[in-house]
C-alpha positions as CSV (number, residue, x, y, z in Angstrom):
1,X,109.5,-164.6,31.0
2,X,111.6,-165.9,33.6
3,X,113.8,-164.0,35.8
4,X,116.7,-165.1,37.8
5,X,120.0,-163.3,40.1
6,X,121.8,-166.0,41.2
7,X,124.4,-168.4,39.7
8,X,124.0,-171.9,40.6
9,X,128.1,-172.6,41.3
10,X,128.1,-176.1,41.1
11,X,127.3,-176.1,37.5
12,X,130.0,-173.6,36.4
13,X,132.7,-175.9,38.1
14,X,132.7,-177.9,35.2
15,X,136.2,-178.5,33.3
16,X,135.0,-177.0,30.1
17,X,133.3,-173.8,31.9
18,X,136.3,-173.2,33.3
19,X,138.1,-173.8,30.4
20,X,136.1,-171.7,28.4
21,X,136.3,-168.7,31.3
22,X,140.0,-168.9,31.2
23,X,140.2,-168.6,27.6
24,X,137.8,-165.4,28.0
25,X,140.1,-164.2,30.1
26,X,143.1,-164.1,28.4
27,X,141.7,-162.7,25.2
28,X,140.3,-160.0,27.1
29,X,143.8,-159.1,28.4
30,X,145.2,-159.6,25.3
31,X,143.2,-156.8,23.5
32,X,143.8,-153.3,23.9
33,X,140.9,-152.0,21.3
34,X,137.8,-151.7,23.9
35,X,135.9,-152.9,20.2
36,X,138.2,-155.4,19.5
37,X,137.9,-156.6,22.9
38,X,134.0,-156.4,22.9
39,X,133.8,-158.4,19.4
40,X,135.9,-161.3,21.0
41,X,134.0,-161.8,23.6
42,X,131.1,-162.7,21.2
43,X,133.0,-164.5,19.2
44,X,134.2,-166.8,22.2
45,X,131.0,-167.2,23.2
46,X,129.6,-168.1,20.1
47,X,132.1,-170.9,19.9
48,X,132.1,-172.6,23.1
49,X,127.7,-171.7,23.9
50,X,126.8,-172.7,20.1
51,X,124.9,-169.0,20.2
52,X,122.7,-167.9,17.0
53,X,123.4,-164.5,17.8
54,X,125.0,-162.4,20.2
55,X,124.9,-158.4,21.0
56,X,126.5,-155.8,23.5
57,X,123.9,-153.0,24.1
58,X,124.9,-150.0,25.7
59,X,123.3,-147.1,27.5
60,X,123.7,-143.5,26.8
61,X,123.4,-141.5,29.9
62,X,123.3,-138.5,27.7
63,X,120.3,-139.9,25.0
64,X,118.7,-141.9,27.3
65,X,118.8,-144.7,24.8
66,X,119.9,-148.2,24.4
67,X,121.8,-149.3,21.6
68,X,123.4,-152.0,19.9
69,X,127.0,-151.1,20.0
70,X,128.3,-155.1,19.3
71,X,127.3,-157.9,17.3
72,X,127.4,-161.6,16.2
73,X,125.2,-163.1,13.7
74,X,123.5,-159.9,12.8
75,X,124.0,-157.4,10.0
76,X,124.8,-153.6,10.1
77,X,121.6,-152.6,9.2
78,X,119.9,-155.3,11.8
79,X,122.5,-154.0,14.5
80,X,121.6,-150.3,13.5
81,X,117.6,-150.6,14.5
82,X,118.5,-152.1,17.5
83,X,117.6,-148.6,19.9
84,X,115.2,-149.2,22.8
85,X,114.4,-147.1,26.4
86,X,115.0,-148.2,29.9
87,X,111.9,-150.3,30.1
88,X,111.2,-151.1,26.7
89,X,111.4,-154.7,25.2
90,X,113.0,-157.2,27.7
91,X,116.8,-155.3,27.1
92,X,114.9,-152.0,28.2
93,X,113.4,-154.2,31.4
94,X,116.7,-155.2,32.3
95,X,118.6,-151.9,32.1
96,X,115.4,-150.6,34.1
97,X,115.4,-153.2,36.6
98,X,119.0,-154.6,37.0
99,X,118.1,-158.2,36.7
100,X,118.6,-161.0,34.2
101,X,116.4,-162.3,31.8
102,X,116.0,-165.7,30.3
103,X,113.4,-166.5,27.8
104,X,112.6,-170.4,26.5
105,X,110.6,-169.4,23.7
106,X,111.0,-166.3,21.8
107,X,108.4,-166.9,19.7
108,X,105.8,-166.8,23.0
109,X,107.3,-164.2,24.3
110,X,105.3,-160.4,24.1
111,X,108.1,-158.7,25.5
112,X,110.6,-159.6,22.9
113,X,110.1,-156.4,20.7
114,X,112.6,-158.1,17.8
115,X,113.2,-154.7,17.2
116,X,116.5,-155.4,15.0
117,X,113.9,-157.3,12.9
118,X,116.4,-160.6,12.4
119,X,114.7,-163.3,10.6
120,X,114.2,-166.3,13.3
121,X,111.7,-168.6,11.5
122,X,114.3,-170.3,9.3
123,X,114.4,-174.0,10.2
124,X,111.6,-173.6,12.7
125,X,113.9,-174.1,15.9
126,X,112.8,-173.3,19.4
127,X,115.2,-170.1,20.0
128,X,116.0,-169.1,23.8
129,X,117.0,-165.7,24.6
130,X,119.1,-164.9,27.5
131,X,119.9,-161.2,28.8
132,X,122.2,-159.9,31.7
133,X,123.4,-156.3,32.9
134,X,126.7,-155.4,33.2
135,X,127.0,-152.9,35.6
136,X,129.6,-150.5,36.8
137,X,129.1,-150.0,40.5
138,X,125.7,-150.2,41.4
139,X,124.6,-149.2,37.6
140,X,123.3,-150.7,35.1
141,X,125.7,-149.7,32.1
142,X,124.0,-152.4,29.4
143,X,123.5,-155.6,28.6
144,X,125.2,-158.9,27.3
145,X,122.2,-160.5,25.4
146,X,122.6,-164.3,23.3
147,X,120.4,-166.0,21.2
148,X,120.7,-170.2,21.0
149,X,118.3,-173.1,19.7
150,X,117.3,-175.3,22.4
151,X,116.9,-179.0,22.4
152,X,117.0,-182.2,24.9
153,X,120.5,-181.0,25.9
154,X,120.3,-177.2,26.2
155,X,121.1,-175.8,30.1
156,X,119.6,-172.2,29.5
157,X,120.2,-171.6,33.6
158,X,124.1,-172.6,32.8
159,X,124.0,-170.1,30.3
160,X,122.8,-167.5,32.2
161,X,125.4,-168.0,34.7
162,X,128.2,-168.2,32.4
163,X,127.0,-165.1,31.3
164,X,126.9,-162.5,34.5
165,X,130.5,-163.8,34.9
166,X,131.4,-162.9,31.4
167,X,129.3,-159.5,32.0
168,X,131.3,-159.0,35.7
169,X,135.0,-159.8,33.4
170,X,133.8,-156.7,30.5
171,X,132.4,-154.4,32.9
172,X,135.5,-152.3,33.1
173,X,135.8,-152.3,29.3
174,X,132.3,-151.2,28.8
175,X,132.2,-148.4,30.9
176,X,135.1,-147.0,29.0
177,X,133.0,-147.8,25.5
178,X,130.0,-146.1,27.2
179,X,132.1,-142.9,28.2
180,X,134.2,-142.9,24.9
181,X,131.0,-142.5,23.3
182,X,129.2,-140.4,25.3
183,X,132.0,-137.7,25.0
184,X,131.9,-138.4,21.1
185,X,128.6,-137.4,21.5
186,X,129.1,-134.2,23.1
187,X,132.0,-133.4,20.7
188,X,129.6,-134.3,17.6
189,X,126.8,-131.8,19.1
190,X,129.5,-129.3,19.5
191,X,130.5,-129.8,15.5
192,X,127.0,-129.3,14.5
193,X,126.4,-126.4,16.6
194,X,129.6,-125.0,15.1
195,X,128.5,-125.8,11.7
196,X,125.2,-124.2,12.5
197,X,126.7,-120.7,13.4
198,X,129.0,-121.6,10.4
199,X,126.3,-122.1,8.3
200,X,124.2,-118.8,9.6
201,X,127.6,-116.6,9.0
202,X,128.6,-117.3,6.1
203,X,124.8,-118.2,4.4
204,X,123.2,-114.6,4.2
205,X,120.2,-113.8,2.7
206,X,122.1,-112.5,-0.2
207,X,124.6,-115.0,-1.1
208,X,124.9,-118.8,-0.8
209,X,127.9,-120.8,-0.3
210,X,129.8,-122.9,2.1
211,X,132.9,-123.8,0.1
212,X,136.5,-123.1,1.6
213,X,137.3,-120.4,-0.9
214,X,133.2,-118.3,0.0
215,X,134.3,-119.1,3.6
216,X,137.6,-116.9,2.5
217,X,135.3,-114.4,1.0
218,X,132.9,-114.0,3.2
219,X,135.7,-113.6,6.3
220,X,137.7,-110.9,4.5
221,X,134.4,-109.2,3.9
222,X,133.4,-109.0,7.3
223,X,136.6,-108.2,8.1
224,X,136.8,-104.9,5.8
225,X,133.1,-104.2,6.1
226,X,133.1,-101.1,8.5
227,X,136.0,-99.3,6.9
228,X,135.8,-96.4,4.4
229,X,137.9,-97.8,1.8
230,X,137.5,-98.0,-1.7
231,X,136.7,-101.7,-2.5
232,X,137.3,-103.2,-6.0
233,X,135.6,-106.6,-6.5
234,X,137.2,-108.8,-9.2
235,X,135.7,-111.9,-10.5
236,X,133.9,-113.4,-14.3
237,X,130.6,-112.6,-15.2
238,X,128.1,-114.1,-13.3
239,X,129.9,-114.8,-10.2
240,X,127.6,-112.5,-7.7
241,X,130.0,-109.3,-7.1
242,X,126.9,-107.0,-6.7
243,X,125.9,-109.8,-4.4
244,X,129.4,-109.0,-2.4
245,X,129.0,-105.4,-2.6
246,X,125.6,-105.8,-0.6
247,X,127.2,-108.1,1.9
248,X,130.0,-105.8,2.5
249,X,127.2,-102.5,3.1
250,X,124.6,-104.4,4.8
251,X,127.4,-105.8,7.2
252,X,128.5,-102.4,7.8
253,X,128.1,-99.6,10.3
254,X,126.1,-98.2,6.9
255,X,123.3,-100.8,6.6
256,X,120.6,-98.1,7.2
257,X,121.3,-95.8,5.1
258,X,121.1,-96.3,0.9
259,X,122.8,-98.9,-1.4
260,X,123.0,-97.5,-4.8
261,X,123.7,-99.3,-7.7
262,X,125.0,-98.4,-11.1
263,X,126.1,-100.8,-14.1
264,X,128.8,-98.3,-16.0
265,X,128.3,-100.5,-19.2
266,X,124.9,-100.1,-19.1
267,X,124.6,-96.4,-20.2
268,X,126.1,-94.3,-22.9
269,X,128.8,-91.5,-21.7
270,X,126.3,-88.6,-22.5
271,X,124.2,-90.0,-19.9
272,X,126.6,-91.5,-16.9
273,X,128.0,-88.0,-16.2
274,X,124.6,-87.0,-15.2
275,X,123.8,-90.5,-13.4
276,X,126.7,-90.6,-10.8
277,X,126.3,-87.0,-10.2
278,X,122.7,-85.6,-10.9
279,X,122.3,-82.2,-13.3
280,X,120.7,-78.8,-13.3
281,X,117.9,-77.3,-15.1
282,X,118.7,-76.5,-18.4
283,X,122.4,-78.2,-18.6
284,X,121.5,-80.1,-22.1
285,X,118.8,-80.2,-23.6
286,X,115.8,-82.2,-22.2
287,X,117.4,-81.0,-18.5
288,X,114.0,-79.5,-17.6
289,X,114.6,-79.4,-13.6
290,X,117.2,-80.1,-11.1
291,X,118.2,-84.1,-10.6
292,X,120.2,-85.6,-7.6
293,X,123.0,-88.1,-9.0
294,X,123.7,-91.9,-7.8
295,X,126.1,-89.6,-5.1
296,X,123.5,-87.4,-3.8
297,X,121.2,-90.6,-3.6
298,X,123.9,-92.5,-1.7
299,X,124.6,-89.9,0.9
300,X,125.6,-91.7,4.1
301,X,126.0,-95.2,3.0
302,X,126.9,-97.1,-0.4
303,X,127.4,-96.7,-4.0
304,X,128.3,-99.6,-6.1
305,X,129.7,-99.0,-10.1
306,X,129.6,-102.2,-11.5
307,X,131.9,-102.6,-14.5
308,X,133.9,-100.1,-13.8
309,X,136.4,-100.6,-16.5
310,X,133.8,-99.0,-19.2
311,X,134.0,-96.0,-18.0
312,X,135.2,-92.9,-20.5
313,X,138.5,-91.0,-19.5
314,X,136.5,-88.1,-19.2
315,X,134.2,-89.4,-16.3
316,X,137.2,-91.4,-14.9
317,X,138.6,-87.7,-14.3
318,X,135.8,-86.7,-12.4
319,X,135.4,-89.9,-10.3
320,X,138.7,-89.8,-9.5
321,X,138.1,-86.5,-7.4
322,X,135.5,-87.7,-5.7
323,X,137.7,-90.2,-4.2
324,X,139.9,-87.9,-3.4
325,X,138.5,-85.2,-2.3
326,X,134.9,-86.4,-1.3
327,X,133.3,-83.3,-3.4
328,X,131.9,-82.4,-6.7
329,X,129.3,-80.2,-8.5
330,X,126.2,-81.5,-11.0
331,X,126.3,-81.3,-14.7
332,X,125.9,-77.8,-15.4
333,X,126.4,-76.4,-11.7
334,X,129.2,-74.5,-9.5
335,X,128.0,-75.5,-6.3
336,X,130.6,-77.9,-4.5
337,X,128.8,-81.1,-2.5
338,X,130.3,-82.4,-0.1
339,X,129.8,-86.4,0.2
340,X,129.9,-88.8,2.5
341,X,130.0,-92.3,0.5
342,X,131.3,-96.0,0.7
343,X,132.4,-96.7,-3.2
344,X,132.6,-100.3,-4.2
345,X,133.4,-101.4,-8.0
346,X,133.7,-104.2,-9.5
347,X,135.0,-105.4,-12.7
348,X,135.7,-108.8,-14.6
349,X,137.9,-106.9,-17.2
350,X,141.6,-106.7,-16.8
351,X,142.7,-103.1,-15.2
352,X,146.4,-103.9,-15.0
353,X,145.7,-104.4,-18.5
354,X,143.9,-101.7,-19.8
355,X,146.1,-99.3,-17.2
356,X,149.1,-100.4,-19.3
357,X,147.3,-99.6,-23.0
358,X,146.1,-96.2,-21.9
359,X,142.2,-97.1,-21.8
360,X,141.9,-96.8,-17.9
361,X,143.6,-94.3,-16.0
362,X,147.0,-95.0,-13.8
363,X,145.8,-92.6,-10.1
364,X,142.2,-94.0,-10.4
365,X,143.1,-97.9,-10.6
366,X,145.7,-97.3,-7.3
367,X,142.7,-95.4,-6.1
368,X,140.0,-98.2,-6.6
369,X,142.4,-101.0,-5.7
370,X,142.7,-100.1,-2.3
371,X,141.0,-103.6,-0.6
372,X,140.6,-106.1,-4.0
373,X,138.1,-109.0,-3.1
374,X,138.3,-111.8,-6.0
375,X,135.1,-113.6,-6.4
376,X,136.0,-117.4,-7.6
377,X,133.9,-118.8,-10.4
378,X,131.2,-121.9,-9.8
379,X,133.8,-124.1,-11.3
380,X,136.4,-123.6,-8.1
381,X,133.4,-124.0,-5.6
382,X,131.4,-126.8,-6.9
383,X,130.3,-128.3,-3.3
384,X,128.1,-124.8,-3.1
385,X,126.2,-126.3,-6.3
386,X,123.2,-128.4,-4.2
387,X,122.8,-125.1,-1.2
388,X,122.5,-123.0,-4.8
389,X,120.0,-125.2,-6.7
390,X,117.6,-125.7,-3.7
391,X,117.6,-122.0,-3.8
392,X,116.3,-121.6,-6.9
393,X,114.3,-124.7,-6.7
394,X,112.7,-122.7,-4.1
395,X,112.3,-119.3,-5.7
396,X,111.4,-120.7,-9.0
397,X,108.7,-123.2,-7.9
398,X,107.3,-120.4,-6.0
399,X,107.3,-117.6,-9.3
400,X,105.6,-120.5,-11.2
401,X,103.3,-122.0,-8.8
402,X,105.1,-125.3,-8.8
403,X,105.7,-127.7,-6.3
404,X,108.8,-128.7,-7.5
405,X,110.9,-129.7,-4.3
406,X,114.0,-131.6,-5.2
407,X,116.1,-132.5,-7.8
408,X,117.8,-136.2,-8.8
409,X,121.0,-137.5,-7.9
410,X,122.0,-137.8,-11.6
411,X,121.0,-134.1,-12.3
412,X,123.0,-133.1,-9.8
413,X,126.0,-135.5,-11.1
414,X,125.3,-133.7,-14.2
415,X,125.5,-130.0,-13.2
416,X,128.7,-131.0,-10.9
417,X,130.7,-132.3,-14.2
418,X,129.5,-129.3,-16.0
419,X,132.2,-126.3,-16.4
420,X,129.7,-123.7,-16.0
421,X,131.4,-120.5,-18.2
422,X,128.1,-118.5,-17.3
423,X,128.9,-119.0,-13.7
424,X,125.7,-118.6,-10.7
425,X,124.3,-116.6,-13.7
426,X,123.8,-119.6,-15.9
427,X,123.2,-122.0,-12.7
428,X,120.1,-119.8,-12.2
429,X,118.5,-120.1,-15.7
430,X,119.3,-124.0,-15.8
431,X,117.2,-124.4,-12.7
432,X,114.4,-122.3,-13.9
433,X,114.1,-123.8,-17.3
434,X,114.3,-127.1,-15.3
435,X,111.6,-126.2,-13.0
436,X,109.2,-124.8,-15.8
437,X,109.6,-128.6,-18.1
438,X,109.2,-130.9,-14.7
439,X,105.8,-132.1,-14.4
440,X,106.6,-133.5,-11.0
441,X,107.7,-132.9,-7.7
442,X,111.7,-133.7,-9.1
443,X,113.5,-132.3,-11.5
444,X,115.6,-134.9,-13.5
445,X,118.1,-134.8,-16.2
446,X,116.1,-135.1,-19.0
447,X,114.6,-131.2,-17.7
448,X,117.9,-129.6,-17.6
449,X,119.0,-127.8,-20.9
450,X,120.6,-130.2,-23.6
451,X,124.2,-128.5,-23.4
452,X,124.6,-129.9,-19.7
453,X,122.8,-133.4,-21.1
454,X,126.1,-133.4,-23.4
455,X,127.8,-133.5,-19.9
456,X,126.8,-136.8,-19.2
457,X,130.4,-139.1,-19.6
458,X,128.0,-142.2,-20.5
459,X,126.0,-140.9,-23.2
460,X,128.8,-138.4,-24.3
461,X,128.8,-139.5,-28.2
462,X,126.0,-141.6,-28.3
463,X,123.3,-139.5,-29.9
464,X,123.1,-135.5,-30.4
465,X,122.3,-133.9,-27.4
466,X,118.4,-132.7,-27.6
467,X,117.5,-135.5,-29.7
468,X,115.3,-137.7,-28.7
469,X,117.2,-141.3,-28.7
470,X,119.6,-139.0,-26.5
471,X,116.7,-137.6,-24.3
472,X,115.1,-141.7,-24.0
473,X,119.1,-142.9,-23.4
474,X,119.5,-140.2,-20.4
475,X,116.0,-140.8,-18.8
476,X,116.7,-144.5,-18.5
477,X,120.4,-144.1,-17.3
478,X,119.0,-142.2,-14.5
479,X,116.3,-144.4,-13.9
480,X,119.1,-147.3,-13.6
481,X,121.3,-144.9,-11.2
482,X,118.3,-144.3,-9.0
483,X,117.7,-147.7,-8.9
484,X,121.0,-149.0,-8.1
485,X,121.5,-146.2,-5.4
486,X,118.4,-146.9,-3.4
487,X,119.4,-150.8,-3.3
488,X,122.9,-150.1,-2.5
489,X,123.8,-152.1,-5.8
490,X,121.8,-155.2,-5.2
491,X,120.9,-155.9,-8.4
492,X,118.0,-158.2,-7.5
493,X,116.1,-155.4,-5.5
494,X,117.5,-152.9,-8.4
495,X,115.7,-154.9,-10.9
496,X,112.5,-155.4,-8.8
497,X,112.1,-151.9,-8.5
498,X,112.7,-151.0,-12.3
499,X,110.2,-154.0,-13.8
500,X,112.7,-156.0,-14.9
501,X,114.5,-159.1,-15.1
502,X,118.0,-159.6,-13.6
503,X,119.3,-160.2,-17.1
504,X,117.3,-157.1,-18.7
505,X,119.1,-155.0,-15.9
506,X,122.2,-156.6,-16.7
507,X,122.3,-155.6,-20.8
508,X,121.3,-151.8,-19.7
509,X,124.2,-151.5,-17.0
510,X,126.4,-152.6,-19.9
511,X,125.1,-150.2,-22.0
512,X,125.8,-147.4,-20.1
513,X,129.2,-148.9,-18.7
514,X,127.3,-149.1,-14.9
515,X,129.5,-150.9,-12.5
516,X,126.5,-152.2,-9.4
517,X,130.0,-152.4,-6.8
518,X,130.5,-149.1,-6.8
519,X,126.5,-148.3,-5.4
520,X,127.2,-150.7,-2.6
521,X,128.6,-147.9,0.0
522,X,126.0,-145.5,-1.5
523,X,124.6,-143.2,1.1
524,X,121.9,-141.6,0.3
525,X,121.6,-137.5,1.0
526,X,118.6,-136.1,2.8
């Protein structure tokens, strides 16, 4: 590799280098985009130094790295794997060092890392390489780098020249790209440490969820946490409001001291009584010692009545004056306890409702409704759908002693067009049926239960869901989706991947209605 700092004048006096300088010039002025400016210069070059390829690399003061930032001749993806370090490759020696390179041969050079990894052997041309700094000051801020065939004609030493004037003319504009992106930098480590403390505040052990409307939840339940008023919890079956009643106590002043749960649906009326508020010995039959109620138990921190709107009017009367007054007696007793408790209910029955037809009491509804939390269904926070199903992914593979780790992009396509009436409830049993039929480390949608299968707008109609044409249909719809996903809708490399021919792939995309342009900005998740 050959090296060289100085510009040999006499041979940039010539009418069409100064031509071609002038016209650099101007176009740099012109443009007030630093990007738009950077892209021009290529392109100018290009025209007027017959280049192969051209690139703008930049350092990151903040990184440490060198990267591609500008291109001509090469793709996004080739542009994209162009990163180095000071000292690495011949850009890396020249950010290091400060001095030009020029380079013949390419192909004989061991310093030329080809780190982009751009196809150079078509035609089998001698390629030259060329690299200058452009510095700001007295540093080295990155590097103008060009790519040419050579023959009897070529003047790599002109080039070169050409070139640190062309770097001296951008150097104002790349110090602005270099400091514009150093500062987006700083701003996109700020949003992701943002989104981390996001993510740890409003992603508890106990519930799961990131959507706008959990964010809502989870504020007002911090928020209300540390109070003593009565909370009810509204929301349909299956939504999690026991979950919301633990966030709410273990948020609290109150977290060390007992949650108590009791599901008012769940027991007859002969037996609740005695539940919320404990009996003594020989008040019914069967009462053969004293027993401390949910109340007793709960001293000091939480109880939680779930389904509140079951209760009889009769225990309604007697809750009622525990709010009120903080005091009752067992079943059976006269003694007056005193209590010291957090009540939180819950309900997915209408109170207003049953208020108005006499079922549920007029004083105890005001009473419960003092702070009302409503819990949305799945179906209004669909984005919390992939942070739910790797949590049961998780738990179930480990209840099973599976190694289940992830689950496919058309599963998830599935679940997401599903209108899940059974809400987190029914989320959860989906994944752990799914995770109990996958025989691999992925759960696809031929695992998930056949009413979501139905879900599918390709195959809707085709066959009955759970049969097995339908089952054969969905595996190799997904099959094709995967396919055409992880080739960014090339349907060569789609069809190489599947076994098939371009035309075979081409009859099962028209099966299935498949349309390979709309894969081609497909990013895939990690």
């Amino acid at each position: 590799m050959n090296t060289s700092s100085t510009c040999r004048a006499c041979e940039v006096k010539s009418n069409t280098a100064l031509r071609f300088l002038f016209e650099m010039s101007n176009s740099i002025l012109k443009e007030d985009v630093i990007s738009e400016i950077l892209q021009e210069v290529l392109r100018i070059m290009s025209g007027h130094m017959g280049l192969v390829r051209g690139t703008i690399s930049i350092f990151n003061r903040k990184s440490g790295k060198i990267s591609i930032e500008e291109g001509f001749g090469i793709s996004p993806e080739e542009q994209a794997r162009g990163i180095y370090d000071p000292g690495e490759g011949i850009t890396g020696k020249v950010i290091e060092s400060g001095k030009p390179a020029l380079v013949p041969d390419i192909s004989l050079e061991p310093h030329f890392l080809n780190r982009t990894r751009v196809r150079r052997d078509i035609g089998k041309k001698q390629i030259g390489f060329i690299c200058v700094p452009i510095k700001g000051g007295k540093e080295v801020i990155g590097t103008l780098n060009a790519e040419r065939f050579i023959d009897e004609v070529t003047d790599l030493e002109e080039d070169l020249c050409l070139m640190q004037i062309i770097a001296a003319m951008i150097s104002q504009a790349v110090q602005l790209y270099q400091a514009h992106h150093e500062e987006n930098q700083v701003l996109q480590e700020e949003n992701k440490r943002l989104q981390r403390e996001l993510l740890e505040k409003f992603t508890s052990s106990r519930i799961i969820g990131t959507s706008k409307v959990m964010r809502r939840v989870f504020d007002y339940v911090h928020k209300i946490a540390d109070s003593m008023a009565t909370v009810l919890i509204l929301g349909e079956s299956g939504v999690g409001k026991e979950l919301v009643a633990k966030e709410i106590h273990y948020a609290s002043g109150r977290k060390n001291m007992p949650f108590i749960t009791l599901n008012c649906a769940a027991l007859p009326e002969s037996i609740i009584e005695s539940e919320l508020f404990g009996h003594e010995k020989g008040a019914f039959t069967g009462a053969v010692r004293d027993r401390k109620g949910r109340f007793e138990r709960a001293q000091g921190g939480t109880i939680f009545l779930d389904e509140i709107g079951e209760l009889s009017p009769n225990v309604q009367t007697k809750l009622l004056r525990v709010l009120q007054e903080r005091e009752f007696e067992r079943v059976g007793g006269s003694k007056t306890i005193r209590c010291d408790v957090r009540v939180i209910t819950a309900t997915n029955k209408d109170l207003e409702t049953a208020m108005k037809n006499g079922s549920f009491r007029e004083d105890l509804y005001y009473r419960l409704n003092i702070i009302p939390i409503t819990v949305p269904p799945l179906r209004e926070r669909k984005s919390d759908i992939p942070l739910l199903v790797n949590h049961f992914i998780d738990k179930f593979s480990r209840m099973n002693h599976k190694k289940v780790t992830r689950i496919s992009t058309p599963a998830i396509d599935m679940l997401f067009s599903y209108h899940w009436p059974g809400n987190i409830r029914e989320l959860e049993n989906c994944i752990e049926h799914a995770v109990i039929l996958a025989d691999n480390q992925v759960i696809h949608g031929y695992h998930l239960p056949p009413t979501l299968q139905m879900r599918l707008p390709e195959l809707k109609g085709r066959q009955e869901a759970g049969s097995l044409q339908h089952q054969l249909d969905a595996l190799e719809y997904e099959l094709l989706v995967e396919a055409l996903k992880s080739s960014k809708g090339n349907l060569s490399d789609a069809a190489k991947e599947l076994g098939l021919t371009n035309r075979m792939i081409g009859v099962r995309m028209k099966k299935y209605g498949l349309d390979y342009k709309k894969f081609r900005s497909y990013k895939k998740m990690k």
